[in-house]
Structures are given as structure tokens and as C-alpha cells.
C-alpha positions, 0 to 999 in steps of 0.5 A: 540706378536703385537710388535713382529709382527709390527716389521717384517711388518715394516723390510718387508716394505723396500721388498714390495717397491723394488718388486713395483718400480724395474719393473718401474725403469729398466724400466726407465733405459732401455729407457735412456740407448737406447735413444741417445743425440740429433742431430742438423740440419743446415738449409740454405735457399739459397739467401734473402734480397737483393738477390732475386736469379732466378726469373722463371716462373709463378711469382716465386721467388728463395729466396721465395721457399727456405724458404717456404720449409725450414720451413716446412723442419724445422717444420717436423725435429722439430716433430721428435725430432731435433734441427733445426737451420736456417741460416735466417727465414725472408726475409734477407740478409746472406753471405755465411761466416755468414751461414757457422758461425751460423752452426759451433756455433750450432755444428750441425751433417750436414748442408743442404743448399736449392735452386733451378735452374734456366736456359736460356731455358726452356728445363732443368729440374730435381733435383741435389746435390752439396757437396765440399769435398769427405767426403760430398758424404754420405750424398750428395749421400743420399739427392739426393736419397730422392729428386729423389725417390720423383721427379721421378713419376713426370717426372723430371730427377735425376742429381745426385751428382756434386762436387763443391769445390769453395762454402762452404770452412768453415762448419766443418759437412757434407754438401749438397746443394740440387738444386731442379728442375729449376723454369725456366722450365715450368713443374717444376715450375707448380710443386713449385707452389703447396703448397702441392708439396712444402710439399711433397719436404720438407718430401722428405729431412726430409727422405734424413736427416734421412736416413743419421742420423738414430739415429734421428728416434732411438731417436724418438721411445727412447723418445716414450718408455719412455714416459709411465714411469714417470720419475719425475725430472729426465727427466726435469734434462735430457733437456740441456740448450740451447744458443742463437745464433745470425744469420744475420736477427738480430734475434736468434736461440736456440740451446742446448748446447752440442748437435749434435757432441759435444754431442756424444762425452760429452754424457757419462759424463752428468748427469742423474738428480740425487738419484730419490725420491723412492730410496732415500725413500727406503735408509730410509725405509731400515735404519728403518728396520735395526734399528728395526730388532736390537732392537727386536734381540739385545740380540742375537746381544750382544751375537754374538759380545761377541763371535767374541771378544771372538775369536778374542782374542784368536786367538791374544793370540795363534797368533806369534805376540802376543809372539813376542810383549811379549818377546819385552815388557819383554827385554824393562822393563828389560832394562830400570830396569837395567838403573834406578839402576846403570846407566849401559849399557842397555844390558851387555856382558854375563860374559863368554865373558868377559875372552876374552875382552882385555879391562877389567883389573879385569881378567888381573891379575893373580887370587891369590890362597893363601887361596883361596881368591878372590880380593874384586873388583872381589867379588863386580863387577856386572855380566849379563848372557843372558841378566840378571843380576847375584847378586855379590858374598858377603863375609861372616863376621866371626860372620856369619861363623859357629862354 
């Protein structure tokens, strides 16, 4: 009785696993399916090095506000869950052939340029958007948005988007060339020289960028749900390598490999970090269950199994193919009997076939009728009907004949 009860606890074991971890695992599940790959963002601060840009008012210098506002662009996209790739994240020189090189290597969804203006006179002030080719205009139209929703309460005027196909001839992406404000202007430089307005600037293109990409921030609340279920060494697996990309600096950059657009198009066939460890226990537990659950029934299964050979044999012996494989194992030994005694053929012609064969001298010839005799080659040949073998007709001795 205790060993009957032990083994229905362990077979029930494999029941209670599947109904404590399948919440977590649909769980899990969902959230993967939903998250999509991630995206990367080409970052250029404009000029550098050797190439100060316009020098404004108040001290300031181009190439400085393009990359203080570039990195806390890239600091903000980076707590969102993108891969931000910098064309130069010192002081350095880059011509327009590397930056356009160091986002085509990334790969990356969109390639957002940053400067700023500059004039001859201090009247012109606002913000515009450049972009090379009309497939640009999405997400041109979508930057210049967020710049002006942000710049408007300040005064300063939208100068929407304004093609300019003699720049950027090589990034395969969407691209942007955000010129925001002129630091030749004496309100707008008031405004740059503001760390906070300069932060507020960056949020404004972290909005444009993700405005344009609404997958970012999908992912983002993708990767909050799933935080709060363990996902083991799967979601280590889930991270894809990343690459070292040079840039002009001398320095690199990481990007993960197959991200962005590459990504989107890879993502159905990467891999989900293999058989997670409950499963995997779940296969054994199952198995165990299955054992034990025979051993404890074994003589019901014997029985079951003698009876399911008992009808599958009669099933063969009523079945036309069990007949007809008889019948073609009895002609085969008939055959090959026929063969072993007298060398003849393996099938003879039936013996009234052969009164119409031209070819057998035995009924060519004229039966004798005196006393009835019969030829002797006639008395001892050998005869077959349907197939079978008739015993040749021996003539009695007068010591056998009756008196």
C-alpha cells in the first residue's frame, strides 16, 4: 500500500512542476515575443579638431555645443535601451567620408547630424532641419518637430525642413542635420550657454528620434516587463556580441552585431538561449513518472501488448495478403520440387495443351488401336494439369494381372 502510494505521488510530481512554472514560462514567453531587436543611432557631433565652426557670441564655439549636447543626447538614448554610436566623442578632426563610414558599419536605423548657425548679423535666429533625399523627410519633418515644440515657448522661429543634396551622398539610413539656433544671435546664444537649456535641447531630439522609431520605447517597456521574471541564462544568451568600430579619434566604439536594420531583418532566426533548466528537469521528472507508472501496471501492460499481437495477427490471417503471400510460397516449393527431381521446366504446359503443339512428336503419330496398346514413350512420359504433376501410367507385369 505505501509503495502503491509513493509511486502515484512521484507520477503526479511531473503535474505539480508544469502548473508551478507554466504562468512563469508564458510569462516569459510573452515578453520576448513582444520585445523587438534593438536599434542603433548614429550620433555626429558636427566639426572638431582643427575645425572650430562659427565662433558666436558670449565666448562660444560650434564644435563645443555640438558635442556637449551630443553626449547627453547619447547619454538619454542609452538609458532608453539604444545603441548610440558617435562619429567623435573627443575634440578631433572627422571628414564627412569617415562619419558617414562609421554609420554604415554600425548599421544604424537613422543618422542624426548635430550643429548649429551662425550669421553675419545678429537678426537671424530659430532652429532648421536638413536632409539630402526625400526618403529623409520622415524623419527630418519629425526632428524639426521636436526642436520647435521645444524652442517655440522660447521665442525663437521654426525654420522647418530645407533640402540640401550636396552633403551627406554616402549613409545608407534616414538622415537629419539638425541646425539648432544661430550662436551669432544674442538671445539664442544666452539660451546655449545654459547647461540646462542645452539638456533640455538634447530631450528634445531624444523625443524627435523616438517619435520617428517607436519601437525604442516598445522595447523599453518590453524589457520592464520582463525584468520581473527570472529569465536564467537565457536573457545572458538573448544580448548579441558587439564589435569594435574604429572612428577618427583613434578610439572605438561598441556596437552589437546585427543590430539596427540588420537586426530586423536576422531577428527571426536568432537564437532564444536554449532548453531552459525547468524543462529540461521536467523531461527527467516525466520520464521517472512513466517508468515507475509501468513497473507498478506492468502486468496490465503485458496483457494489453499480448492482446494487440493477438489481434494484429488475426487481422494478417484474414487480411488478402496473408492469402495471397500462400499461394506464392506454395507455387515457389512446388517449382522448385519440380526442378530438383527432373531438371524440367518450372511450370509445364497443362496435357490438353499439348494435342494442339506442333512441336511434340509423342501425338504426331497415329495412336495404335490393335489390343488397345498404348506406345511405351507414351505410357512413361510425364504430364502436368494446372500446374501439377500427374504420375505417368505404369504397365502392369502378367504376374500382377489377375487370374
Amino acid at each position: 500500500m505505501r509503495r502503491a502510494r509513493l509511486l502515484h505521488v512521484l507520477a503526479s510530481a511531473p503535474v505539480a512542476v508544469v502548473l508551478t512554472v507554466a504562468p512563469a514560462l508564458s510569462s516569459a514567453a510573452v515578453g520576448a515575443a513582444t520585445i523587438p531587436p534593438p536599434y542603433v543611432v548614429a550620433i555626429d557631433p558636427g566639426h572638431g579638431g582643427s575645425d572650430p565652426g562659427a565662433l558666436g557670441l558670449d565666448g562660444l564655439v560650434e564644435k563645443n555645443l555640438t558635442l556637449d549636447v551630443s553626449d547627453r543626447l547619447a547619454a538619454l538614448l542609452r538609458a532608453d535601451g539604444v545603441t548610440v554610436v558617435m562619429t567623435r566623442t573627443t575634440d578631433a578632426s572627422v571628414s564627412i567620408q569617415e562619419r558617414s563610414d562609421i554609420a554604415n558599419a554600425a548599421h544604424a536605423d537613422v543618422f542624426l547630424p548635430i550643429y548649429f548657425n551662425s550669421w553675419t548679423t545678429p537678426i537671424p535666429d530659430g532652429s532648421v532641419v536638413l536632409y539630402p533625399s526625400a526618403g529623409d523627410i520622415p524623419f527630418a519633418t519629425d526632428i524639426s518637430q521636436a526642436v520647435t515644440n521645444y524652442i517655440s515657448p522660447y521665442g525663437d522661429d521654426d525654420g522647418g525642413i530645407v533640402l540640401r543634396n550636396d552633403w551627406w551622398l554616402q549613409p545608407t539610413m534616414p538622415v537629419a542635420t539638425v541646425e539648432s539656433l544661430f550662436i551669432s544671435n544674442p538671445h539664442d546664444a544666452a539660451l546655449l550657454s545654459k547647461a540646462s537649456f542645452r539638456q533640455g535641447l538634447a530631450e528634445a531630439l531624444r523625443n524627435g528620434v523616438e517619435t520617428y522609431l517607436p519601437g525604442i520605447l516598445q522595447r523599453m517597456q518590453g524589457l520592464h516587463a520582463a525584468a520581473s521574471v527570472p529569465q536564467g541564462a537565457g536573457a545572458a544568451a538573448s544580448a548579441p556580441p558587439a564589435v569594435a568600430l574604429p572612428t577618427a579619434a583613434g578610439k572605438s566604439v561598441l556596437a552589437p552585431i546585427g543590430s539596427g536594420r540588420a537586426a530586423a531583418r536576422t531577428a527571426p532566426a536568432a537564437a532564444t538561449g536554449g532548453t531552459p533548466a525547468v524543462l529540461r528537469v521536467f523531461e527527467v521528472l516525466m520520464l521517472l513518472a512513466v517508468v515507475l507508472l509501468a513497473i507498478r501496471y506492468r502486468r496490465r501492460l503485458i496483457g494489453l501488448a499480448g492482446s494487440g499481437l493477438a489481434l494484429a495477427s488475426t487481422w494478417s490471417r484474414d487480411s488478402g495478403l496473408h492469402h495471397r503471400t500462400l499461394r506464392r510460397r506454395r507455387r515457389l516449393t512446388r517449382e522448385r520440387g519440380l526442378t530438383a527431381a527432373g531438371g524440367a521446366a518450372p511450370r509445364g504446359r497443362p496435357a490438353y495443351d499439348d494435342p494442339f503443339s506442333e512441336s511434340r512428336g509423342v501425338w504426331d503419330r497415329a495412336l495404335p488401336t490393335v489390343h488397345g496398346a498404348l506406345p511405351e514413350d507414351l505410357l512413361s512420359a510425364s504430364f502436368e494439369v494446372r500446374g501439377r504433376p500427374v504420375k505417368p501410367v505404369r504397365r502392369p507385369s502378367l504376374d500382377e494381372l489377375p487370374l
